[in-house]
C-alpha positions in Angstrom: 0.0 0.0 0.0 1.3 3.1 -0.9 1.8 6.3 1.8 0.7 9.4 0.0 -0.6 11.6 2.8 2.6 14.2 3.6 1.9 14.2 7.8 2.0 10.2 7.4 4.9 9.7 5.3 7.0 12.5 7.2 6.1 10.4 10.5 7.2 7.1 9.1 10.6 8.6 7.8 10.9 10.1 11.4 10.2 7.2 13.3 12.6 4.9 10.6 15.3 7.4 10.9 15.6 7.4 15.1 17.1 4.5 16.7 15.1 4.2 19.4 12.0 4.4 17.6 13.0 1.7 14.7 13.8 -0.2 17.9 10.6 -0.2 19.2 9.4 -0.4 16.4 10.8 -3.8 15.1 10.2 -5.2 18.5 6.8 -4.9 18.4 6.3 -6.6 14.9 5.9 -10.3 15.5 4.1 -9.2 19.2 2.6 -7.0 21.5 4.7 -5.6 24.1 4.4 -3.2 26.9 6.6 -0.1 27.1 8.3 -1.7 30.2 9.0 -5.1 28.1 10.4 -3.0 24.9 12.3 -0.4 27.2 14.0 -4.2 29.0 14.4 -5.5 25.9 15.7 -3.2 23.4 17.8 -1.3 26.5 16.0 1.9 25.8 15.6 4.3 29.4 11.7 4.1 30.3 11.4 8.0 30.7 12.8 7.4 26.1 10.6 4.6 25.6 7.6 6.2 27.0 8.2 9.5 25.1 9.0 7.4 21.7 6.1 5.4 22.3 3.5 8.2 22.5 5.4 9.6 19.3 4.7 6.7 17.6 1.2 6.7 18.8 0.0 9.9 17.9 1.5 8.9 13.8 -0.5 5.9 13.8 2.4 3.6 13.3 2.2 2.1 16.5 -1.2 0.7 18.0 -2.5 -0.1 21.2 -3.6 -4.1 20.2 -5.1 -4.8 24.0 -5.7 -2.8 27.8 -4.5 -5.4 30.3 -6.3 -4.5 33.5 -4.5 -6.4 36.4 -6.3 -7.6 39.7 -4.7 -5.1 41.9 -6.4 -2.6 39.1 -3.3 -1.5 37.1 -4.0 -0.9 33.6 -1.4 -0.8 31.0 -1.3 -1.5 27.6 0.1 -4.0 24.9 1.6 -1.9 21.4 1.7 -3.2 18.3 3.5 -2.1 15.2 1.4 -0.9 12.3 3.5 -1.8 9.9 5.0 -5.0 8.8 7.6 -3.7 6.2 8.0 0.2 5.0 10.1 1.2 1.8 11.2 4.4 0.9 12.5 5.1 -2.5 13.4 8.5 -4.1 11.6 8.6 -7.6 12.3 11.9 -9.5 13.0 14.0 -6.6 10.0 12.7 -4.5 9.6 10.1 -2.2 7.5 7.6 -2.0 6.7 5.4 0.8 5.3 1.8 0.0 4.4 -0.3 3.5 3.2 -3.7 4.5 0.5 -3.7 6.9 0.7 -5.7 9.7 -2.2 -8.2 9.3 -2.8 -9.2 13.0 -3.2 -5.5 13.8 -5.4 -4.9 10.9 -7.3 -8.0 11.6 -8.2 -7.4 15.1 -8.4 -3.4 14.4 -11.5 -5.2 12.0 -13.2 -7.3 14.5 -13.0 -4.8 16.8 -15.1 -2.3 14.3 -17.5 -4.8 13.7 -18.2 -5.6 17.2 -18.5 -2.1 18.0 -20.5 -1.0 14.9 -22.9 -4.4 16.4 -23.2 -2.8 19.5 -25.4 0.1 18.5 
């Protein structure tokens, strides 16, 4: 699918461009993750992770796939990535963005809209 939208493609190249944020990114691919687990595991400082994460939110290139609500009432989230793959070519001084949704998001983004959209 190809990116046209400027905000979008400008977010994407951000986000590609930062370490920590391709980090976080590719860790949250193949699975959801909390900050917490992607901050341990890619060695990113929380207070980073956090403010990459939010980032990444607010683009639309990461998701929030599930709420966890624990039973002492702590709620925190599991992230997703949006994206499976994203290429960006230069083509006669623009650039184009092509990118790979990431079908388990997608899918469960679907269900969820139906189910809502039921609900009424």
């Amino acid at each position: 699918m190809e990116i046209s939208e400027p905000s979008r493609v400008q977010a994407l190249v951000q986000g590609l461009a930062d370490e920590y944020s391709r980090k976080i990114l590719l860790s949250a691919i193949p699975k959801a993750k909390s900050v917490e687990d992607m901050s341990r595991e890619n060695d990113i400082p929380l207070s980073t992770c956090y403010r990459r994460v939010h980032e990444l939110l607010d683009s639309q290139i990461l998701v929030v796939e599930k709420i966890i609500v624990t039973p002492e009432g702590k709620k925190y989230e599991l992230l997703r990535s949006a994206y499976r793959a994203v290429n960006v070519t230069f083509d006669g001084g623009v650039m184009k963005v092509d990118a790979i949704i990431n079908e388990d998001v997608a899918e469960k983004l679907r269900r969820l809209w139906l189910t809502m959209k039921e609900a009424k």
